[in-house]
N, C-alpha and C positions, 0 to 999 in steps of 0.2 A: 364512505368518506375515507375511512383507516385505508383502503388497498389506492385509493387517490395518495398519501397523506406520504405513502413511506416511500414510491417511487419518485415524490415531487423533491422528497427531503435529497435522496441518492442522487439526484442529477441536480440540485443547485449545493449540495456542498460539495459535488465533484466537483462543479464550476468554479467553484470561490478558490478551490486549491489549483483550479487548469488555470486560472486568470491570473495567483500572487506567483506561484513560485516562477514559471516562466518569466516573468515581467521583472520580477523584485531585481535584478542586477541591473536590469535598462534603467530602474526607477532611482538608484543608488548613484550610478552615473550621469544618467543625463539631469534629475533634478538638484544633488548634493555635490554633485563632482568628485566621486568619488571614484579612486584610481582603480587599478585592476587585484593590485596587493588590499587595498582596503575592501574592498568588493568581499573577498574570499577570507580576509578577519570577522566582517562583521555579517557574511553566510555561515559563517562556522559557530559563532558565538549565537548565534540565533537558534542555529539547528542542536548545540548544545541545549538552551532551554529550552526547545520543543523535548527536548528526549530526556529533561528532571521532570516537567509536566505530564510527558505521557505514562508517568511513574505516578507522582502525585497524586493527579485528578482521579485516574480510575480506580483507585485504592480508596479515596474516598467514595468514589459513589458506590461501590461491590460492599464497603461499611452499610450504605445508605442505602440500597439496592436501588436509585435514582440514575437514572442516565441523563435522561432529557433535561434536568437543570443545569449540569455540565453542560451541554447543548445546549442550552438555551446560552449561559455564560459565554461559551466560544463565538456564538452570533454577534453579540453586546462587542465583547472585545474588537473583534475583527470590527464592527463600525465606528468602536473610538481609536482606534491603529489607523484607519483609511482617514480619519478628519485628522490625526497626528502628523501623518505623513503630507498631510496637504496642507498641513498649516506651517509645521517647520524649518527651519532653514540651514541648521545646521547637522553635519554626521554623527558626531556623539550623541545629539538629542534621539536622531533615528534612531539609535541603536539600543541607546535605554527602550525607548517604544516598542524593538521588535523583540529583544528581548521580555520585558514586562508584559508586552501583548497579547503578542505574536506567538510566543511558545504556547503559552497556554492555547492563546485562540485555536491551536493547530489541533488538538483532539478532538475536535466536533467530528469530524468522520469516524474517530474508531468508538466514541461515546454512542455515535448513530449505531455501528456492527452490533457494540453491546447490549443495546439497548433492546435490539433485532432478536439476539439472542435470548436475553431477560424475559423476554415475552415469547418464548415456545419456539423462534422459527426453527423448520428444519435447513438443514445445511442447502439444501435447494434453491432454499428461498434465499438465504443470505445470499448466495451465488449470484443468484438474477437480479438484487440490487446490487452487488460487486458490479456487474456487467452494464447497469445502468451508470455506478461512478465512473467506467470507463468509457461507456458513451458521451461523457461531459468531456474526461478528458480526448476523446477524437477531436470535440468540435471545439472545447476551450482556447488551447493555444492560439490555431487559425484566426480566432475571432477576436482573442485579444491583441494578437498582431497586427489586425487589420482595424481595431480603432485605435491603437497607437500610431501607426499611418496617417489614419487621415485626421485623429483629434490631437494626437500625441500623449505624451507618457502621463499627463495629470489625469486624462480621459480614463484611463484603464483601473485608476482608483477610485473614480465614480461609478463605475460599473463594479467592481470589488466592493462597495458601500451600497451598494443596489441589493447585490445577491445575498450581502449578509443582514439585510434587512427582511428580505423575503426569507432567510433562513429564520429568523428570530418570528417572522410571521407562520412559518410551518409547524416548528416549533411548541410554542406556546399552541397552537392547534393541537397538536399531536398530546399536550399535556391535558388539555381541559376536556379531549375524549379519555385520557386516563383516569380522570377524576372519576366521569362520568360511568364507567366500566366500572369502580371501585363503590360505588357508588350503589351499582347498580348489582352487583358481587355483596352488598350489606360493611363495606370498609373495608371486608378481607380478604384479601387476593390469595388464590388459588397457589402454595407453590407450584413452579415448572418444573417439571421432571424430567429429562434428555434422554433420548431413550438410545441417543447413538455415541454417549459417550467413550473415550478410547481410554482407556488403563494403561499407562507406561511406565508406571512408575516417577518416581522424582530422577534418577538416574534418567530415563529415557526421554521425559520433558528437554533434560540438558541436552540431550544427545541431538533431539528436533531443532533445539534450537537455536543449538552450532551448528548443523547440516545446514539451516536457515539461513543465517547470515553469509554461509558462503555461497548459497545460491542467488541471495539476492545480492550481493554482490557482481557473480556474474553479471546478472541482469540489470543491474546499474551498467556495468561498464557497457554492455552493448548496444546499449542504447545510448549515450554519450560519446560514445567512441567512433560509431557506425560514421559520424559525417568528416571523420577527420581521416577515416580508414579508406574510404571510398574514391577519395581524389588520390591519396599520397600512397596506394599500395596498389589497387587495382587499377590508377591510373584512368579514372574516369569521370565524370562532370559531378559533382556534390548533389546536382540534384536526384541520380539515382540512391542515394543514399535517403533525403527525402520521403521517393515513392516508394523507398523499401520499408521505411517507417513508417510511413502512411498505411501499404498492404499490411504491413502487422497488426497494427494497430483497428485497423477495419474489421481483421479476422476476428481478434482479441473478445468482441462482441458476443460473435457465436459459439467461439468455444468456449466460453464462461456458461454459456446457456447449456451448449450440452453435455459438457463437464461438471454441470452441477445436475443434470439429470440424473446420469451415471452413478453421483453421490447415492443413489435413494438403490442403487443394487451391487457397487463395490466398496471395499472401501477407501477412509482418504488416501493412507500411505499409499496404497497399490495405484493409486490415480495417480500421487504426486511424482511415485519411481515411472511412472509411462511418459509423463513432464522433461523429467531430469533425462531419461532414453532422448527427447524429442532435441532436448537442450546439448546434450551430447552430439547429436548428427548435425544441430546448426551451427554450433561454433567450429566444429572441424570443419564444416562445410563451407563457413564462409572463411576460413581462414588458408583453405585451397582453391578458392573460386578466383578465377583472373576476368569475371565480366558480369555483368549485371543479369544475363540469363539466371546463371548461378543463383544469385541472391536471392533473385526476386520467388526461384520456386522455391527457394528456404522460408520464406516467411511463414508459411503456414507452422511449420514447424518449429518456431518463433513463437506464433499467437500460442501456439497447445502447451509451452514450455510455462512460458505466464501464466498462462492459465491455470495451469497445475503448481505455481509457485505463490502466484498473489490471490486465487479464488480460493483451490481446496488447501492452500497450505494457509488462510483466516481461519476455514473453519476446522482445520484439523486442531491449530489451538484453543477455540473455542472448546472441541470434544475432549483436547487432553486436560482442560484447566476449568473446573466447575466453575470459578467467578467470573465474569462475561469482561468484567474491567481488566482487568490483571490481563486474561488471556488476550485481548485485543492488542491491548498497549503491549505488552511483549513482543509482538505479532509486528506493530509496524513500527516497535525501535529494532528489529532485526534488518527491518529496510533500511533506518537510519546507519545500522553501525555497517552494514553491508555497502553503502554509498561512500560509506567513508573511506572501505579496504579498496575500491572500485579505483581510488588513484594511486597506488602503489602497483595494481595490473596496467594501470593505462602504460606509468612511466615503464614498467617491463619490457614493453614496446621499443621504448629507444637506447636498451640496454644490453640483446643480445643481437647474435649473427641473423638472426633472423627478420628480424626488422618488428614490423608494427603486426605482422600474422603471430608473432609470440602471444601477444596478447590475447588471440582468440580462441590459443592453443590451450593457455593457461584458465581460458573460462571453460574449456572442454574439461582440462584436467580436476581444476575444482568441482565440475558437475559430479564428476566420477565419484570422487571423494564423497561429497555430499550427499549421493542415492545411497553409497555405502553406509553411512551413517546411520541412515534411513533403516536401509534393510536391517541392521543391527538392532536399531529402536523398537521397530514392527517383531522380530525374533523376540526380543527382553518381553516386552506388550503381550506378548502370546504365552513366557512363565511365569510375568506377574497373575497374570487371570489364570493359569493352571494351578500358581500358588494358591492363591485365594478361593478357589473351589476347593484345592483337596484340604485347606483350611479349615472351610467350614463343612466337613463331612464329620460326623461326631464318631465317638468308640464306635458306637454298636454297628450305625451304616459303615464303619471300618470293616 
């Protein structure tokens, strides 16, 4: 049941995240009337309290060493957020709700990673559900676009009240085989002992997790950027911009799979710098491409970049940060604060001689930066553990 229990959890809270966040500005406008400046206050204000929550909640449960009631909690919320939204009428009431809600509702996926964690997985396995919540997001968007279509925009938060009920039903499953395990363990559970964790020091944590935010950054921006760069620089129909998203996005699958193989005979840093090489060749690359041949054989190159940014760079901070909460939530407010740098590159674009290719120039030069950082951290990482062996060598093995 447990190997059913964890892959079912990975592909419907992908879903419940592929279904709101796409949707959530259509649902802003076409239900409340809200403009395009209020759109982007009250996306800002929202992702502001996702990112005090992703702080909060996992501090208490790494107290509590609990995941799953946090996940359970974020299920709950997100189905009284979908009846709030469907019930009110006005923008300010939204907006208390998505903030009240919504922020917190939003840590059920990295409560899920920690939880993964908490419980012995190796970086392998996290990987292959990572690779699963990216299977939702392939098919999420499409699908919530296409009952917005033909039910329209209240249709999409019936299905968002759908999947967080089945979340709250997997959920509570997942808790009452824990019981059960504990149960059956005589109450006492086994501490977990990591046997692949990374030593960087407190310096070198910082160092990962500035390199982080400017990579994810990049990778916010090229992905947002991709459909507006597509027509207006390479001069070609939006939809190859699309299928370029789409090929990434397909790839995105298997190189999580065998990028989290890899985990189990190199290490992460050394995976995440082969990422950052791969991120380096596609933003120069597509920021000299004048046609879609170009693009499209970039993407592979695309999917590996992600992959080494959003699969081993979860579980690299998992191995640098013993608490499973702290390390997660860290983890994906560097997405947060990195979506947020993503528009000061985009406007880059219409500020120098160069036109909108600056911008893809500037996610190359940030990558650079960022491997740099990298290699630095993984050097510190390699004196810390040289410290700390000739530490513990006493007089006499002196």
């Amino acid at each position: 049941m447990n190997r059913l229990l964890m892959p079912s959890a990975a592909l419907l809270w992908g879903l419940q995240i592929a279904f709101l966040s796409p949707s959530l500005a259509l649902i802003l406008t076409s239900l409340y009337g809200a403009s395009m400046v209020e759109v982007g206050w009250v996306l800002a204000i929202y992702n502001a309290s996702g990112f005090v929550a992703s702080l909060v909640l996992p501090a208490w449960a790494d107290r509590h060493l609990d995941y799953l009631r946090p996940m359970l909690g974020a299920g709950v919320l997100t189905a009284l957020l979908v009846l709030l939204l469907a019930t009110v009428t006005t923008l300010p009431l939204v907006t208390i709700a998505l903030v009240v809600l919504g922020g917190p509702a939003g840590v059920g996926t990295s409560m899920m990673f920690a939880h993964l964690r908490h419980s012995g997985a190796r970086a392998s396995q996290v990987m292959n559900m990572r690779a699963v919540v990216s299977a939702a997001w392939v098919a999420g968007p499409p699908v919530a676009t296409l009952i917005i279509g033909w039910y329209g925009p209240r249709a999409i938060l019936v299905a968002i009240g759908a999947v967080a009920l089945l979340n709250i039903a997997t959920t509570m499953a997942m808790m009452s085989l824990r019981r059960r395990e504990s149960l059956a363990a005589d109450g006492a559970a086994a501490p977990v002992v990591h046997e692949d964790s990374v030593a960087l020091g407190t310096t070198g944590i910082v160092l990962v997790t500035t390199a982080f935010v400017l990579l994810q950054a990049t990778n916010a921006t090229s992905m947002s950027f991709l459909a507006v760069y597509v027509p207006q620089t390479l001069g070609i129909d939006v939809l190859w911009a699309g299928i370029a998203l789409g090929l990434a996005a397909g790839l995105e699958i298997p190189a999580l799979m065998l990028i989290g193989r890899l985990t189990e005979r190199f290490s992460s840093l050394g995976l995440i710098v082969t990422g950052c090489l791969a991120g380096i060749v596609y933003y120069a690359g597509v920021a000299v491409a004048t046609g879609p041949v170009l693009l499209l054989v970039l993407q592979p190159l695309n999917a590996w970049c992600f992959a080494g940014i959003g699969g081993v760079g979860l579980t690299l901070f998992q191995q640098m940060i013993s608490r499973p909460g702290l390390s997660t939530g860290l983890y994906m407010n560097t997405r947060r604060i990195g979506a947020i740098l993503s528009g000061p590159l985009i406007a880059l674009g219409g500020a120098t001689l160069l036109g909108l290719r600056a911008t893809f120039l500037a996610c190359a030069l940030l990558t650079v930066i960022g491997m740099v950082i990298i290699l630095v951290a993984a050097r510190r990482g390699t004196a810390v553990i040289r410290g700390s062996q000739e530490a513990s060598v006493g007089p006499a093995q002196a």
